[in-house]
TIMI-821491 format. One record per residue (C-alpha): residue in one letter; x, y, z. Coordinates in steps of 0.1 Angstrom, whole numbers, plus 5000, padded with zeros to 4 digits. Example, Ala and Ser with C-alpha at 12.3 -4.5 7.8 and 13.67 -1.06 7.14 Angstrom:
+------+------+------+------+
! resn !   c1 !   c2 !   c3 !
+------+------+------+------+
!    A ! 5123 ! 4955 ! 5078 !
!    S ! 5137 ! 4989 ! 5071 !
+------+------+------+------+
REM end
This chain:
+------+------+------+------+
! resn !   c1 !   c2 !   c3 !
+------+------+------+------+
!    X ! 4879 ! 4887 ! 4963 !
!    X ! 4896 ! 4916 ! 4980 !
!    X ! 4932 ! 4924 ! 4979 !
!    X ! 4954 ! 4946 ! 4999 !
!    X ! 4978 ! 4970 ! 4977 !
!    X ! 5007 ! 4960 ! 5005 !
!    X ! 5022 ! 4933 ! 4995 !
!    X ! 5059 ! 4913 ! 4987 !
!    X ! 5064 ! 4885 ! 4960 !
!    X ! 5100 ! 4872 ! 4952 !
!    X ! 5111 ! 4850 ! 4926 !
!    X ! 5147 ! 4835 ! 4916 !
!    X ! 5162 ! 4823 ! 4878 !
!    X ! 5189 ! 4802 ! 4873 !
!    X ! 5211 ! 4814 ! 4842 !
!    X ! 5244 ! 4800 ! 4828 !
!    X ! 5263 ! 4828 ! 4843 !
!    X ! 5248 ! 4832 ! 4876 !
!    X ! 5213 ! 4839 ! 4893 !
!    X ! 5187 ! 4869 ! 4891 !
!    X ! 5160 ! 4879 ! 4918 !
!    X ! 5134 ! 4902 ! 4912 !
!    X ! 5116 ! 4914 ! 4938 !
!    X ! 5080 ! 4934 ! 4940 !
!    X ! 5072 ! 4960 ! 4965 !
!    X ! 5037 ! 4979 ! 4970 !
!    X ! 5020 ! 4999 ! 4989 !
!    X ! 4986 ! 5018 ! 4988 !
!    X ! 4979 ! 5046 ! 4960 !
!    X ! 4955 ! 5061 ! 4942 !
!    X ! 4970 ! 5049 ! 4905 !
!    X ! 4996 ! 5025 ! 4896 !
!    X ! 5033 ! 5044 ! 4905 !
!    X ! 5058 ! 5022 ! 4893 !
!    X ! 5096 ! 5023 ! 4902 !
!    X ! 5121 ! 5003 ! 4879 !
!    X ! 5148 ! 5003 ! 4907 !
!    X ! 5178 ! 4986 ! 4885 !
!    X ! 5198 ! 4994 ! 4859 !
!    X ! 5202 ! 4959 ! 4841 !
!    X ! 5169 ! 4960 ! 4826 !
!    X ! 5172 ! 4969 ! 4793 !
!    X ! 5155 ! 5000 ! 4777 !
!    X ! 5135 ! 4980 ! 4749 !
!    X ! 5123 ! 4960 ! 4782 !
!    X ! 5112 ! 4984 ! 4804 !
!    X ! 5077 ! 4988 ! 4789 !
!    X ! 5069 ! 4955 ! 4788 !
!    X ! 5077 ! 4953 ! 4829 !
!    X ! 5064 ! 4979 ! 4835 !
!    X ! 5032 ! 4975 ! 4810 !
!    X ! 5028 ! 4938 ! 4830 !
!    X ! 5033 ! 4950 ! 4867 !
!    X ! 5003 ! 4976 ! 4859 !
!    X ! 4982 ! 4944 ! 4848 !
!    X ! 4986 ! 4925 ! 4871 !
!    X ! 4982 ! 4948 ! 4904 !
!    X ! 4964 ! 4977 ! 4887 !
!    X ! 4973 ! 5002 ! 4918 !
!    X ! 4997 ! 5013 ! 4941 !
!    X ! 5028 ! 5024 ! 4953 !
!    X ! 5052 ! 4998 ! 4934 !
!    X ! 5085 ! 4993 ! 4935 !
!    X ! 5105 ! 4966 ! 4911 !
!    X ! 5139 ! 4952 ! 4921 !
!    X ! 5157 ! 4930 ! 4899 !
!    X ! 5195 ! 4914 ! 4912 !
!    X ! 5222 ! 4890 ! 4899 !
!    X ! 5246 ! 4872 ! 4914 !
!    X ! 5273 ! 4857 ! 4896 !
!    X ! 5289 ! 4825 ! 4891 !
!    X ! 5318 ! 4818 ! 4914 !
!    X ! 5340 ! 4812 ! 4881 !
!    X ! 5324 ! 4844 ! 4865 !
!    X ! 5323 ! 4865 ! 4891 !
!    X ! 5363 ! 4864 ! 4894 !
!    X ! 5384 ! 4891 ! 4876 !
!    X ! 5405 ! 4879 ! 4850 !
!    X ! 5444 ! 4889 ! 4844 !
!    X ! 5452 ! 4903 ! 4817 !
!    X ! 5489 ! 4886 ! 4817 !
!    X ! 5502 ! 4907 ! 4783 !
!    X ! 5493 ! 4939 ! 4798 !
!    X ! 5507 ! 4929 ! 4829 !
!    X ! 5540 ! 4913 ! 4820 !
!    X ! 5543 ! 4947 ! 4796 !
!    X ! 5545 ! 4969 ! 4830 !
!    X ! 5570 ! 4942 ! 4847 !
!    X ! 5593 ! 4952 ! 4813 !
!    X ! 5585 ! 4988 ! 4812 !
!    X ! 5588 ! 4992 ! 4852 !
!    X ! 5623 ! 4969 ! 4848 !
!    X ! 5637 ! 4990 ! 4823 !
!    X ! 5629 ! 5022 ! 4838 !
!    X ! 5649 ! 5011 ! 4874 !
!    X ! 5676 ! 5001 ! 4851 !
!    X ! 5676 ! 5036 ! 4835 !
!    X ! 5673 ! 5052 ! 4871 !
!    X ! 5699 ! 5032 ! 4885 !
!    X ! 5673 ! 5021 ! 4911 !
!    X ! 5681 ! 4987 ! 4932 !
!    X ! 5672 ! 4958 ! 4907 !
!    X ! 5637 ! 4952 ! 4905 !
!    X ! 5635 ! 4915 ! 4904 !
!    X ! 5653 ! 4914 ! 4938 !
!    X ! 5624 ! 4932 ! 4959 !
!    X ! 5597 ! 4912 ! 4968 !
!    X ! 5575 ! 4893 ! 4947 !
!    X ! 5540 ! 4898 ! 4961 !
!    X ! 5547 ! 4935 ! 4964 !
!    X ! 5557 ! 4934 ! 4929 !
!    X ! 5526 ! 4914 ! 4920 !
!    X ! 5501 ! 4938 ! 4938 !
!    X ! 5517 ! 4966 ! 4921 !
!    X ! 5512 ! 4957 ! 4887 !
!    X ! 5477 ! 4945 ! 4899 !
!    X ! 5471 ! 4980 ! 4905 !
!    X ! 5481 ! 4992 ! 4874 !
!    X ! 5458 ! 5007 ! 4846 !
!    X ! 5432 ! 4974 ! 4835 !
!    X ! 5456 ! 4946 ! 4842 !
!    X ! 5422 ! 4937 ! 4861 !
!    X ! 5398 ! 4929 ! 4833 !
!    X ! 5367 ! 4943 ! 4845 !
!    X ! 5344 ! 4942 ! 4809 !
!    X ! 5312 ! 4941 ! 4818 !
!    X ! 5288 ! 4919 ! 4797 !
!    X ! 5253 ! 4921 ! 4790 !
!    X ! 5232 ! 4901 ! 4818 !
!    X ! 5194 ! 4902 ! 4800 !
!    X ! 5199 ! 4890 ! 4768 !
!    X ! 5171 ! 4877 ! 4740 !
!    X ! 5184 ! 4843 ! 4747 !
!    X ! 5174 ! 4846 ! 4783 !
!    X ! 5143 ! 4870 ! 4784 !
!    X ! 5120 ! 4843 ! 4783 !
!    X ! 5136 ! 4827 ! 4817 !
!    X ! 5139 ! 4864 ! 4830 !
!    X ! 5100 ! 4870 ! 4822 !
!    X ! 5092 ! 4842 ! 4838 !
!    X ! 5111 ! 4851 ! 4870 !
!    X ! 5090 ! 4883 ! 4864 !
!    X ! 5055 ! 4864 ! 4865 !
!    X ! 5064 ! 4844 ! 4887 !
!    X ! 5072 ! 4872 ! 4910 !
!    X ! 5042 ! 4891 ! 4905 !
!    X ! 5018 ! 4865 ! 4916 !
!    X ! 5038 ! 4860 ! 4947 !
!    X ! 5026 ! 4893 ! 4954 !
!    X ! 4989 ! 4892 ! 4942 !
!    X ! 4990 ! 4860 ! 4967 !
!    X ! 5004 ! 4881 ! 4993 !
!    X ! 4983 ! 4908 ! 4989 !
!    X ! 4954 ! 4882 ! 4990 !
!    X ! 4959 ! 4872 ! 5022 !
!    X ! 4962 ! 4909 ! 5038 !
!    X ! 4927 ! 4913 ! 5019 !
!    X ! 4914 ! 4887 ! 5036 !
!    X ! 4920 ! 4899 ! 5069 !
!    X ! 4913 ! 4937 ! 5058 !
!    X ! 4875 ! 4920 ! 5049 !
!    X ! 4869 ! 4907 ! 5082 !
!    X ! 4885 ! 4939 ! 5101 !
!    X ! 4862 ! 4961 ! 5082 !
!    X ! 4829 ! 4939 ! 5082 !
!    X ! 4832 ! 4937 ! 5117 !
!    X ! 4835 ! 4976 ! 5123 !
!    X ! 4808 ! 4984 ! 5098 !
!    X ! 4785 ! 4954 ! 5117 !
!    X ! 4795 ! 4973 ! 5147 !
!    X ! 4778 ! 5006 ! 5128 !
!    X ! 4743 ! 4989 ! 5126 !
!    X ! 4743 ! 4977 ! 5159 !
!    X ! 4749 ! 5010 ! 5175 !
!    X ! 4720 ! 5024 ! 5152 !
!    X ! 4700 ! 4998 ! 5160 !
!    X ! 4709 ! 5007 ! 5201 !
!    X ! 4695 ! 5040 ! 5193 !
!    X ! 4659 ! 5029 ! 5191 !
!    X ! 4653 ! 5023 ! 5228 !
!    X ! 4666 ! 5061 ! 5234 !
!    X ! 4639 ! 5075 ! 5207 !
!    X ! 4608 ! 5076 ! 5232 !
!    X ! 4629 ! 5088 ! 5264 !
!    X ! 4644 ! 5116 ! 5240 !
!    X ! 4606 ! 5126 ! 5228 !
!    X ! 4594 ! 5124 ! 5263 !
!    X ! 4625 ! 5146 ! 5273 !
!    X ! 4619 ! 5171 ! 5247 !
!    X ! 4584 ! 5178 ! 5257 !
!    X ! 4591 ! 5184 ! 5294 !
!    X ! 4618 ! 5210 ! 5290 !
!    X ! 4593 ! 5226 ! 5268 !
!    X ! 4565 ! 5227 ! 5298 !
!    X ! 4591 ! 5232 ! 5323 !
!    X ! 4602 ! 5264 ! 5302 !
!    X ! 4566 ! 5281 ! 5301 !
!    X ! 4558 ! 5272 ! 5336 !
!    X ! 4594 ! 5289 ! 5342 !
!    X ! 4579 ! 5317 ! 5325 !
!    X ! 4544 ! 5316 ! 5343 !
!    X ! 4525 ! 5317 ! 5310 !
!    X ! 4493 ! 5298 ! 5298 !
!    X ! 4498 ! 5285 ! 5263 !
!    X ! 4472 ! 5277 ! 5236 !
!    X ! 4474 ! 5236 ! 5244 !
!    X ! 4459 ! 5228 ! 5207 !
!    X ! 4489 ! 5255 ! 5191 !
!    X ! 4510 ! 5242 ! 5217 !
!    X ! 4508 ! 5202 ! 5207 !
!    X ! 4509 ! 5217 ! 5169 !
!    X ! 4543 ! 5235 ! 5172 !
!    X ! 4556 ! 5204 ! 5193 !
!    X ! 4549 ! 5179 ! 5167 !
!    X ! 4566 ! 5200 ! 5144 !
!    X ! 4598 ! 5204 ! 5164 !
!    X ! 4604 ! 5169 ! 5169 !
!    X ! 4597 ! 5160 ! 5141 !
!    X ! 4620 ! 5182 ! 5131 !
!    X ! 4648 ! 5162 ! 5147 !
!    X ! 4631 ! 5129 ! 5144 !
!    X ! 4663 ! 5106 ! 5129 !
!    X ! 4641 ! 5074 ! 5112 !
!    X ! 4650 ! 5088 ! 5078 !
!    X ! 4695 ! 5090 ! 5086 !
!    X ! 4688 ! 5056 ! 5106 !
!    X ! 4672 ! 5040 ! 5069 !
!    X ! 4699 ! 5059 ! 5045 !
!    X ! 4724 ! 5043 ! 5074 !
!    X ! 4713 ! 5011 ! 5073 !
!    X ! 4712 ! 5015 ! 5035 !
!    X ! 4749 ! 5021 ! 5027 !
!    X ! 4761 ! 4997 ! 5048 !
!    X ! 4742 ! 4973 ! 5034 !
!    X ! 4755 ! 4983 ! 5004 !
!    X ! 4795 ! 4985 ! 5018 !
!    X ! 4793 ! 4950 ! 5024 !
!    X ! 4776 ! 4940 ! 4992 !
!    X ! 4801 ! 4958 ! 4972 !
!    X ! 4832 ! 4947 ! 4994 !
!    X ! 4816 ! 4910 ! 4988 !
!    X ! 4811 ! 4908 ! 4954 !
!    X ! 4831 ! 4934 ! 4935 !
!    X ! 4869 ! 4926 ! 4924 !
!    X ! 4886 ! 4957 ! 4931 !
!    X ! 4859 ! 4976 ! 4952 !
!    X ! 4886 ! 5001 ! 4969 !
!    X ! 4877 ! 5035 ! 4955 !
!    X ! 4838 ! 5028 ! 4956 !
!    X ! 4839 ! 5016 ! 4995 !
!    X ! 4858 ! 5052 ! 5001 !
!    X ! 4825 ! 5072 ! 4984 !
!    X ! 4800 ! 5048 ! 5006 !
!    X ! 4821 ! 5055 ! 5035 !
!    X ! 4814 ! 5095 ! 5027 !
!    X ! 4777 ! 5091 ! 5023 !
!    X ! 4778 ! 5067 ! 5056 !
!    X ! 4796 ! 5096 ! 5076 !
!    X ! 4767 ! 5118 ! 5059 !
!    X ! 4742 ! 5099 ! 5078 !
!    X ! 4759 ! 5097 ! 5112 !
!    X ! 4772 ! 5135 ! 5112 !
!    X ! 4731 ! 5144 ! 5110 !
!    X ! 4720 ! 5118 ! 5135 !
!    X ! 4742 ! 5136 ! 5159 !
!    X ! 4732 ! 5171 ! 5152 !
!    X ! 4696 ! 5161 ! 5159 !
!    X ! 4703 ! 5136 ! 5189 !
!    X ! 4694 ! 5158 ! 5214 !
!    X ! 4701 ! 5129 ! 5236 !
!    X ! 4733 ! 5117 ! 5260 !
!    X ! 4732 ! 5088 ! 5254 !
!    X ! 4725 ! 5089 ! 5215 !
!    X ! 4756 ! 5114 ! 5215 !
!    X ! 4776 ! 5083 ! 5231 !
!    X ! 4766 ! 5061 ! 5199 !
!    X ! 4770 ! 5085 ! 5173 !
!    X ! 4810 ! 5088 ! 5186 !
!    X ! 4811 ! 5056 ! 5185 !
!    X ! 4801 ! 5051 ! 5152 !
!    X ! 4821 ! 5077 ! 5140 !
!    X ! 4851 ! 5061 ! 5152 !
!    X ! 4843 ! 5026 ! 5139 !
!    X ! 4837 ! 5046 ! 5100 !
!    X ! 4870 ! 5066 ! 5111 !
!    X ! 4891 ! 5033 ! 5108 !
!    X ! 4870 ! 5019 ! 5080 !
!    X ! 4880 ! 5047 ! 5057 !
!    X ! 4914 ! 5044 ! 5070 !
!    X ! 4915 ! 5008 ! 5059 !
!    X ! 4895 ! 5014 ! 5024 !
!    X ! 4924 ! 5031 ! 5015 !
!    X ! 4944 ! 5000 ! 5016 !
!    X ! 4919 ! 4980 ! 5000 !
!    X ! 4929 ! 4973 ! 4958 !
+------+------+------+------+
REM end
């Protein structure tokens, strides 16, 4: 089956103090280049992530995401009340000292968002999210995550399969257009070559003269590039069939197909042949382009 390297899989946990998402990002790549975009992974963890996200999609551009979000009751600073009633009596006994107006008759919510202010009366501890308690859940999300992605990436192979079958079908019908130029391009050849010596008003051996033209065109006869062609395609589509991962070996057939074509064109010879040969090179153009995306 073949896979895209874009993809996007999501997943969500429940935990008793709130709820994490991971998400997975990827894009094409030659290797597996994996970003651990969070900080609440732990470090004794990140090897094992990172370890089962090159498993499971082998290559790409891959970014991880993980993201909690509290409980309403837990998310919700706490007072610290002794810390803060020790200001009111520090801050009262310092306006007292002063001779400042008494404190207790300003008002009260200023008061209060003063001393919220102050030095952590907020208790803002941070506690550890990922704990050994709740890895397995967390790896779990992490799985789950992953073959969200390997399905999404599924589907875009999918359609990558049919996009490039068609162009590389396209290929072997343009090669196989070809043939009904081959005798109009032999026929062609020989009359600018007895157009040129009666140009030249000369009277040429006719046995040499059929000798050295049999050599010439077969010297740009193309059966042999039309076979190979033929060949490799063949071969594309048997290897984007039937191999899992057949990315990096489609990208070397593509070479040896663009081989082919390149050397049918230099020997064309022929308008109309020229016309196919671009648009074969254009078709293998946007095949390679969308090898590269292909896991």
């Amino acid at each position: 089956m073949v896979r895209s390297m874009t993809g996007y899989g999501k997943a969500e946990a429940n935990l008793n103090s709130g709820k994490i998402t991971v998400e997975v990002r990827s894009l094409n790549g030659k290797t597996a280049d994996i970003s651990i975009k969070t900080s609440m992974l732990p470090k004794d963890k990140e090897m094992t992530v990172r370890q089962k996200i090159a498993a499971s999609l082998c290559r790409g551009n891959i970014d991880f995401f993980m993201t909690y979000e509290p409980n309403a009751a837990d998310a919700a600073k706490k007072i610290n009340m002794d810390l803060a009633m020790e200001y009111y009596k520090q801050i009262t006994e310092l306006g007292n000292m002063i001779g400042a107006a008494d404190i207790q008759a300003q008002n009260p919510n200023d008061l209060i968002a003063t001393l919220l202010r102050m030095p952590e009366v907020m208790d803002t501890k941070k506690q550890d999210i990922i704990t050994e308690d709740n890895w397995p859940t967390i790896e779990a999300c992490i799985d789950e995550a992953l073959d969200n992605i390997n399905d999404f990436r599924s589907k875009e192979g999918a359609v990558l399969q049919k996009d490039v079958t068609e162009k590389v079908n396209r290929i072997l019908a343009c090669s196989k257009e070809i043939e009904q130029f081959e005798m109009e391009r032999t026929e062609a050849i020989r009359e600018k070559i007895l157009n040129r010596f009666d140009e030249l008003k000369a009277e040429p051996d006719q046995s040499r003269l059929e000798q050295e033209m049999i050599f010439y065109i077969e010297k740009l006869d193309i059966n042999e590039e039309k076979v190979r062609l033929r060949q490799h395609c063949s071969y594309f589509l048997e290897t984007l069939e039937k191999e899992q991962n057949p990315g990096k070996k489609l990208g070397f057939i593509a070479q040896e197909m663009g081989r082919e074509i390149n050397t049918t064109g230099s020997k064309a010879n022929h308008t109309e042949i020229q016309k196919l040969v671009v648009k074969m090179k254009d078709e293998l153009e946007k095949i390679k382009e969308q090898s590269l995306n292909i896991l």
